[in-house]
N, C-alpha and C positions, 0 to 999 in steps of 0.2 A: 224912871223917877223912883227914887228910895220911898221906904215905907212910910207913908204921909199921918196915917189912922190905924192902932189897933182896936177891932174888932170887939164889942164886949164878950161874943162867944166868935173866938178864931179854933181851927181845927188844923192841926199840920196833916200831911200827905204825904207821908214818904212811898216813892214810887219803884218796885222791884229789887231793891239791894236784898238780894237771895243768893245765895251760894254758889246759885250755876252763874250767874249774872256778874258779880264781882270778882270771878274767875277770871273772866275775857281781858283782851288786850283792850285797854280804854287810852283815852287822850289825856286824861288825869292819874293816880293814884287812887285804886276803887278805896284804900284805906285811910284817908282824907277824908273823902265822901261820907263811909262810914260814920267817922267819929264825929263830924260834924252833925249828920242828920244825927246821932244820939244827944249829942249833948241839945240837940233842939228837942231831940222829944222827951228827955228830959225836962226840961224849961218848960213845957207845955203841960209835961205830966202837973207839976209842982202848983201852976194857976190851975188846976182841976178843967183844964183845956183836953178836948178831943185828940187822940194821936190816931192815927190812918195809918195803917202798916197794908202795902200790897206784894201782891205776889205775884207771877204771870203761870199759869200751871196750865197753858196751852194758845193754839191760833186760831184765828178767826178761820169764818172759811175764804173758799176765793181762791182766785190764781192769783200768782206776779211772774215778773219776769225773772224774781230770782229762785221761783223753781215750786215743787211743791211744799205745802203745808206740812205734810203730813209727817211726823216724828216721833221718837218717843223720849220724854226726858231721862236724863240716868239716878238711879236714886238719888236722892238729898239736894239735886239742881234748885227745887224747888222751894226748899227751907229757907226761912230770912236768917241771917246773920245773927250769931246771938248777941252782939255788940248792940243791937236795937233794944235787949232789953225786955222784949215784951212781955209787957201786964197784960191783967185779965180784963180791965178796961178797956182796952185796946182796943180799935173796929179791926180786925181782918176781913181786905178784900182778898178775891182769887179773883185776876181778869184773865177772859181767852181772846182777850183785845188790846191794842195799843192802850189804849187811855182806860182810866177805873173808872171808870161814871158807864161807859156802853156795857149792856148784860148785867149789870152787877145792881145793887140795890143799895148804891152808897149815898145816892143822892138824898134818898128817902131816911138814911140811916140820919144823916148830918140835920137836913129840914126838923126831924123830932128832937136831936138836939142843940135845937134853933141856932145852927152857925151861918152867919152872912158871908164868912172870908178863908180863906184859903189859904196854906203855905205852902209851896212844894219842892219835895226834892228829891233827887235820886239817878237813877241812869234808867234810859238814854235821852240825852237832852230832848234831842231833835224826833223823838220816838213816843215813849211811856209819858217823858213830865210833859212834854210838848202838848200831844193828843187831851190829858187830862187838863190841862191848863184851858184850850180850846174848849173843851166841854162846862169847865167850871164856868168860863168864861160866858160861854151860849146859857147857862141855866140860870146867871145871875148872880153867881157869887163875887165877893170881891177877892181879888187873883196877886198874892205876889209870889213870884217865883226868886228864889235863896239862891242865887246863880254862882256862889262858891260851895255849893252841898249837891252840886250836879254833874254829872263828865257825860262821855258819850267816846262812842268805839273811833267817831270821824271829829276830830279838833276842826275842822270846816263848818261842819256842821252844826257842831257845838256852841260854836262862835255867831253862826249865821241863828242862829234860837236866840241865843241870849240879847242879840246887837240889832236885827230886824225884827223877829216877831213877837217878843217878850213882852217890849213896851207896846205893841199893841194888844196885850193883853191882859197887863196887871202892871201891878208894881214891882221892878225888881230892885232886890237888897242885900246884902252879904249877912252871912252867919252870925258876925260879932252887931251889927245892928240889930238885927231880931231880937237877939237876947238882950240886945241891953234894953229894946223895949217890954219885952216882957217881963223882966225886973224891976218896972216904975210899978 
């Protein structure tokens, strides 16, 4: 379902577009991605709206079956894009988790400045925005996900986030709808 209610305090998320991150082989154009999460956090900056800039600067612990955790990132992997722009308003998270709400103190950060809603974007669909979405979702917030300001390494995957799990967990909306809500 498109975005039905903007928020009086909405706070966008943009999820991991960092340098080591927008490097990789994606299903999308990471330069798409980019331009669109800016000109949204642009638009957000402009209504004195929250912008969310994350980063992923390590992993959880734990096994998987795709092997160990344990790595070291190479300089500058970890840098956001300087196409975001970032102010000094800005929230920066660091997550050493899929989603930015585990570990980190952003929930606390947004509750002080009392946002009900959520925007997200970023890579990996099925991964970072997915995980956060779920969280936002679990704590209460209202959840839409911008599902052309998002790619992911697996277009299966991608597709299977936006098409099954999405709408079970917010509203989702393209880029040029956001902004034109945010312009009324």
């Amino acid at each position: 379902m498109p975005l039905s209610t903007l928020d009086p305090v909405a706070a966008l998320i943009v999820i991991d577009l960092q340098k080591g991150i927008v490097s990789i082989p994606l299903a999308h154009p990471a330069s798409e991605i980019v331009a669109r999460s800016a000109q949204l956090a642009d638009a957000f900056r402009k209504r004195g709206l929250p912008v969310v800039l994350v980063n992923v600067t390590g992993m959880g612990p734990g096994r998987t079956d795709a092997g160990p955790r344990k790595f070291t990132f190479p300089d500058g992997w970890t840098d956001l894009v300087p196409e975001l722009s970032q102010q000094p308003d800005d929230i920066l998270i660091s997550k050493q988790r899929r989603g930015a709400f585990i570990g980190t103190n952003l929930d606390e950060l947004l509750r002080q400045r009392g946002v009900t809603q959520v925007f997200l974007t970023g890579i990996a669909t099925s991964a970072g925005v997915e995980a956060t979405a779920h969280s936002a979702s679990d704590l209460g917030y209202n959840v839409v996900l911008i599902t052309d300001a998002m790619t992911d390494r697996d277009l299966d995957a991608h597709r299977y986030s936006i098409e099954k799990t999405f709408p079970r967990l917010g509203e989702t909306d393209t880029t040029a709808n956001v902004l034109k809500a945010l312009a009324q």
